[in-house]
C-alpha positions as CSV (number, residue, x, y, z in Angstrom):
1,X,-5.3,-23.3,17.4
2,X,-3.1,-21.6,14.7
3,X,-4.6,-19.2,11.6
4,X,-4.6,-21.9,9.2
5,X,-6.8,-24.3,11.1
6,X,-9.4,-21.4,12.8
7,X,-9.8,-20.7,8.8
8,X,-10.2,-23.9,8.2
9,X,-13.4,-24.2,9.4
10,X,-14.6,-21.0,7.7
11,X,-13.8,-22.7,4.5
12,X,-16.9,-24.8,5.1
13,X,-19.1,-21.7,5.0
14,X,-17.3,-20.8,1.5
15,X,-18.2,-17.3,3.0
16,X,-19.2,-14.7,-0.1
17,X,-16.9,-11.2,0.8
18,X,-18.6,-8.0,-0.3
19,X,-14.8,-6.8,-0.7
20,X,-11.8,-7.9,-0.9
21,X,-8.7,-5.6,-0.7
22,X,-5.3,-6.1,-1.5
23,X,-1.9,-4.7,-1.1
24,X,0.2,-4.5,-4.6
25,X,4.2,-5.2,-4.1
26,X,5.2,-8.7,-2.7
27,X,1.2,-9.5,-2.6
28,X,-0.7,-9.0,-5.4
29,X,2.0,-9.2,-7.9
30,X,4.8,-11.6,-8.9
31,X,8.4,-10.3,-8.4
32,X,8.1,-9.4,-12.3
33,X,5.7,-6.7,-11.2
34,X,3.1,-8.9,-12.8
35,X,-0.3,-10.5,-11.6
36,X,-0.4,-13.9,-12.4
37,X,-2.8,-15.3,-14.4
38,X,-4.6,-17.5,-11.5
39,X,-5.2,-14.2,-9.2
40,X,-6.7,-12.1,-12.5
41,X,-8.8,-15.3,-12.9
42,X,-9.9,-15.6,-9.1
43,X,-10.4,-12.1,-8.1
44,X,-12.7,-11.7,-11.7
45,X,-14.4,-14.5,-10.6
46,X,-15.3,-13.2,-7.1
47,X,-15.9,-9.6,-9.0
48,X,-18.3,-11.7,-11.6
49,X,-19.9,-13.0,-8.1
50,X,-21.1,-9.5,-6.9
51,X,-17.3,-8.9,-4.4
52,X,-16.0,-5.8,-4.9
53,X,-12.5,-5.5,-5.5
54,X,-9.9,-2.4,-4.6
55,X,-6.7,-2.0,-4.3
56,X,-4.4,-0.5,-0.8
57,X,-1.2,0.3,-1.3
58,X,2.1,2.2,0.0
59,X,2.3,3.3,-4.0
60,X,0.9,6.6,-5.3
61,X,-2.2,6.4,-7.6
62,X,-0.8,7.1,-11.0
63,X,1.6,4.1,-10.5
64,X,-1.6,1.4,-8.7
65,X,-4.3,2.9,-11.3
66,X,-2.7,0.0,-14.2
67,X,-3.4,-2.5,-12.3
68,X,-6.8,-1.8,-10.8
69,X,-7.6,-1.0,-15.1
70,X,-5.9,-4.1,-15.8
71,X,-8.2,-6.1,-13.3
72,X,-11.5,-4.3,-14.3
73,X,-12.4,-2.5,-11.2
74,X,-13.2,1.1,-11.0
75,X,-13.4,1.3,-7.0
76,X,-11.7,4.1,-5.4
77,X,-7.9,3.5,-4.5
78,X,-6.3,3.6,-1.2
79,X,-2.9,5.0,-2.2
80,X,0.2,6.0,0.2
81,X,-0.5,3.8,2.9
82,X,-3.9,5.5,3.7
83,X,-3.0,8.8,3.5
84,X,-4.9,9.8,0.3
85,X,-8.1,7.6,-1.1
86,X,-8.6,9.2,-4.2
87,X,-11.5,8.2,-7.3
88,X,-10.2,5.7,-9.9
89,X,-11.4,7.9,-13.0
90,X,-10.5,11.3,-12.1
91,X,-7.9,10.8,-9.4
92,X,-9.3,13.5,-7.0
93,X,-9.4,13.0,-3.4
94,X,-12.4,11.3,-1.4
95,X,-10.5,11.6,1.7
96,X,-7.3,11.7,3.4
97,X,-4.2,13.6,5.0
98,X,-1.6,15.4,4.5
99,X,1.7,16.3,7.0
100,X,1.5,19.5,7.6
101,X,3.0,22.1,5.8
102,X,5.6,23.3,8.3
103,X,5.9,19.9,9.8
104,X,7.0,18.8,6.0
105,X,9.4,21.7,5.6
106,X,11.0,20.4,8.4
107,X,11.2,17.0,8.1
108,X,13.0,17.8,4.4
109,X,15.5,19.8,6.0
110,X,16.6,17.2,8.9
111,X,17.0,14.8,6.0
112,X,18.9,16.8,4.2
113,X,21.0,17.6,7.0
114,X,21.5,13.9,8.2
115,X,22.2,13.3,4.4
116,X,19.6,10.5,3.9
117,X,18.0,9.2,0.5
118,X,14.5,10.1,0.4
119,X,11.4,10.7,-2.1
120,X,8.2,11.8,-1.6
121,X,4.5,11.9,-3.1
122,X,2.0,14.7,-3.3
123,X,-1.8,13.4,-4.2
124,X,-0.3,12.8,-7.7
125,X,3.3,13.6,-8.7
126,X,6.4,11.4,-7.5
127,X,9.0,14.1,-6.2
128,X,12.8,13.2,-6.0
129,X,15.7,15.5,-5.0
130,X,17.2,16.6,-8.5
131,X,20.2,14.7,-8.5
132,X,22.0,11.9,-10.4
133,X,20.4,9.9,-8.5
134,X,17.0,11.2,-8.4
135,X,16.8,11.0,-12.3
136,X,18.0,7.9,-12.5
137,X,15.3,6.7,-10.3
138,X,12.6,8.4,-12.3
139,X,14.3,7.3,-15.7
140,X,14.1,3.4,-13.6
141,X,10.3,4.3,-12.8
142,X,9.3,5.5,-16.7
143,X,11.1,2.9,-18.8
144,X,8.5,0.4,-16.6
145,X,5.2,1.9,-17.7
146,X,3.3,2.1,-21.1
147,X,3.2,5.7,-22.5
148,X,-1.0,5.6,-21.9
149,X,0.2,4.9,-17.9
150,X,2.8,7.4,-17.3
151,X,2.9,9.9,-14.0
152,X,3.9,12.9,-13.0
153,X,7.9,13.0,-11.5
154,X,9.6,15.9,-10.9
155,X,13.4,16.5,-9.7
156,X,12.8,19.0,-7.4
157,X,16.3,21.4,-6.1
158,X,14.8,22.1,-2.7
159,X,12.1,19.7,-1.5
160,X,11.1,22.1,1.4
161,X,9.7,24.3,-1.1
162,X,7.1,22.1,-2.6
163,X,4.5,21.6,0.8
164,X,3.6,25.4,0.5
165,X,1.5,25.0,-2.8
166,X,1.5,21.1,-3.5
167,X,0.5,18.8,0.0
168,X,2.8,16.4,1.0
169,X,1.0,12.9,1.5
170,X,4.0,10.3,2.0
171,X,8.0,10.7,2.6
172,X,9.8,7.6,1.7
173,X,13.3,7.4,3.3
174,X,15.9,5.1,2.1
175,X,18.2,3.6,4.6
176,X,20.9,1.7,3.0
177,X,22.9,0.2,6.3
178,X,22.4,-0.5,9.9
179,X,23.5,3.2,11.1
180,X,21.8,5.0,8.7
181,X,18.7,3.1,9.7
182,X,19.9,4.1,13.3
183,X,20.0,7.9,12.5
184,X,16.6,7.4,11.2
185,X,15.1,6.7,13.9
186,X,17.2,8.3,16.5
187,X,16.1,11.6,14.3
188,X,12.3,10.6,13.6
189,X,11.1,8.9,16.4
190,X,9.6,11.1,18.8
191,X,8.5,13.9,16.6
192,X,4.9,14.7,17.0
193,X,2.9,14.5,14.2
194,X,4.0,11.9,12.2
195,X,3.8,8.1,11.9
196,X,6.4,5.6,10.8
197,X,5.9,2.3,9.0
198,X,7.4,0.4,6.6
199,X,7.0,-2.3,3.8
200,X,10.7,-3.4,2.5
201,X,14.0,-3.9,4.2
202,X,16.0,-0.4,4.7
203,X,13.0,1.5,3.6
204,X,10.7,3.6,6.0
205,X,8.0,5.6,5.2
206,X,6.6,8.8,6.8
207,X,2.9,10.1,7.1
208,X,1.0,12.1,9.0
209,X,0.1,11.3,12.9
210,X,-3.1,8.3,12.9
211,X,-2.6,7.2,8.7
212,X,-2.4,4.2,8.2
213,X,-4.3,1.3,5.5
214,X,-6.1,0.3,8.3
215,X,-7.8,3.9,8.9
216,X,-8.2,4.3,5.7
217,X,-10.5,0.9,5.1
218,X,-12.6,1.6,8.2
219,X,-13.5,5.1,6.9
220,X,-13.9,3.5,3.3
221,X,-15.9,0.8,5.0
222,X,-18.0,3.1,7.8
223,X,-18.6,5.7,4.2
224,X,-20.3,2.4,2.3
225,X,-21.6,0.3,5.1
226,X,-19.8,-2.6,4.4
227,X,-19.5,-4.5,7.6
228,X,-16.2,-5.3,8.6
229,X,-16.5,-8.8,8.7
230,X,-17.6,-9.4,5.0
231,X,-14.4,-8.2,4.2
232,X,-11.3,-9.9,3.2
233,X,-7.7,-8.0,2.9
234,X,-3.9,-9.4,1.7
235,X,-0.9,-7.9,2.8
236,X,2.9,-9.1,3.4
237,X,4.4,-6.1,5.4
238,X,4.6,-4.5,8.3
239,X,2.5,-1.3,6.6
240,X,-0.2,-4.2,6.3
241,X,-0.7,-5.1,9.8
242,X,-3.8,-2.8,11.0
243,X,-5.3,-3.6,7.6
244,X,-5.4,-7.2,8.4
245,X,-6.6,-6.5,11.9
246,X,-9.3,-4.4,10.8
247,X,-10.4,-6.4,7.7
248,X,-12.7,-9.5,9.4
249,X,-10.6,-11.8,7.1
250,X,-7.1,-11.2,7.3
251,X,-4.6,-13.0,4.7
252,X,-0.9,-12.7,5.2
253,X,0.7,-14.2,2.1
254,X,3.5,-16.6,2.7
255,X,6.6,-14.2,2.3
256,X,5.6,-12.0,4.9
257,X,6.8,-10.6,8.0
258,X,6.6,-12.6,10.6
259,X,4.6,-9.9,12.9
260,X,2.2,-10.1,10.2
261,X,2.0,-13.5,10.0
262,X,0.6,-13.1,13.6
263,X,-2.0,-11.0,13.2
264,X,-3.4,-12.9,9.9
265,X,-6.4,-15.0,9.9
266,X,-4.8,-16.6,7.0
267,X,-1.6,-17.6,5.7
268,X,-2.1,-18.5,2.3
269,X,0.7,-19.0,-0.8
270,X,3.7,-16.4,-1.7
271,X,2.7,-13.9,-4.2
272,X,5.0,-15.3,-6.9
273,X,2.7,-18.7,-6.2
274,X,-0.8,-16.8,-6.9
275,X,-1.2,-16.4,-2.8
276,X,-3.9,-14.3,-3.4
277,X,-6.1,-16.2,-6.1
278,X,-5.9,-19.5,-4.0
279,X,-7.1,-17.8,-0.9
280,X,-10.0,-16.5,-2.6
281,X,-10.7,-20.2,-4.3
282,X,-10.3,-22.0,-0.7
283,X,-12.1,-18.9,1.3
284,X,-14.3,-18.2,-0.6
285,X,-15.3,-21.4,-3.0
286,X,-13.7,-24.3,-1.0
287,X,-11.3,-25.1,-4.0
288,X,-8.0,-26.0,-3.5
């Protein structure tokens, strides 16, 4: 039987989720970077209807906070892929971790070496290298927010430097070709303490050994007994998958990967078509 008809038959039940969790990029929003106006109207619904709403994402908090404001939830966020779950009005950390300090240091010099475009986040600054291109990217990253939701970034001259006195939660590495997606992972691989993911083409994304979203919601979950099976999670990538596994509803939105596809309970709508709002109407209220 595929995904779509075994949840099928739990639309009869029009089963009330205590939470539902969602991914951001290529799932919650619209390629504008926008949530459409049918998943703000379905997930305020379910939040009017006592389901508690929080977002899980590869981002880091300052730049997920907007949208969990915009939305109306104040739940704690689930930011760089698991690594750090910090509180939505002060930012500090609930849980999480960090790569090592020497195991950061190190991984910053091998990319420097195999000259490889990276940036990274500690619990709340975006770090770049302080190049041309590095503050072009952060110019790119502030001419998208209001002045009330702007972040830390900071050019840095020697990324190796930072792990010492601010922790390092996620190392984003941009491959831009075949061989230097090659190098990558002839270079990354098999080094102990780390784990690899990845949620867009050409882009990989380093944490320490064991984080992933998945972790992260079974702690959150285990912390605030919420049985896994009332609750419902969205994803599109590859970073998604153990979140989908663990969740006891899992909805892969139409555009994703196709390993995520497989693990889904659900295959709903692409997030440019308000995936997410019409899984929560059929899921959870029968609607179409």
């Amino acid at each position: 039987m595929t995904a779509v008809a075994f949840m099928s038959f739990k639309v009869l039940l029009m089963k009330k989720y205590k939470l539902i969790v969602s991914d951001i990029d290529m799932t919650l929003i619209d390629n504008g970077f926008k949530i459409t106006k049918f998943n703000v109207d379905m997930i305020r619904r379910a939040m009017a209807d006592g389901a508690q709403f929080m977002l899980c994402t590869g981002r880091i908090f300052g730049s997920a906070r907007p949208y969990a404001r915009y939305l109306g939830t104040e739940m704690p966020i689930i930011t760089s892929n698991g690594a750090a779950v910090l509180d939505y009005d002060s930012g500090s950390l609930i849980f999480g971790r960090h790569i090592e300090q020497e195991l950061a240091e190190w991984i910053f010099h091998r990319l420097d070496e195999i000259g490889l475009t990276y940036h990274f986040y500690s619990r709340s600054i975006y770090y770049t290298k302080d190049t041309e291109q590095g503050r072009k990217k952060r110019e790119r990253l502030d001419a998208g927010l209001a002045r009330a939701e702007l972040f830390l970034t900071r050019g840095v001259e020697d990324p190796a430097s930072i792990p010492e006195y601010d922790p390092v939660y996620k190392i984003t590495v941009r491959c831009w070709n075949d061989e230097e997606t090659a190098l990558f992972m002839e270079t990354f691989r098999e080094v102990d303490g780390i784990s690899i993911t990845s949620s867009a083409p050409l882009n990989y994304e380093i944490s320490a050994e064991g984080v992933c979203k998945g972790a992260a919601l079974r702690k959150f979950a285990e912390m605030n007994g919420i049985p896994r099976e009332d609750i419902m999670a969205f994803g599109d990538n590859y970073n998604d998958v153990e979140m989908l596994q663990f969740a006891g509803t899992g909805v892969a939105v139409k555009n994703a990967v196709g390993s995520l596809k497989r693990v889904a309970d659900y295959i709903t709508d692409t997030n440019v078509n308000s995936g997410v709002g019409k899984a929560i109407a059929r899921l959870m209220y029968g609607e179409e």
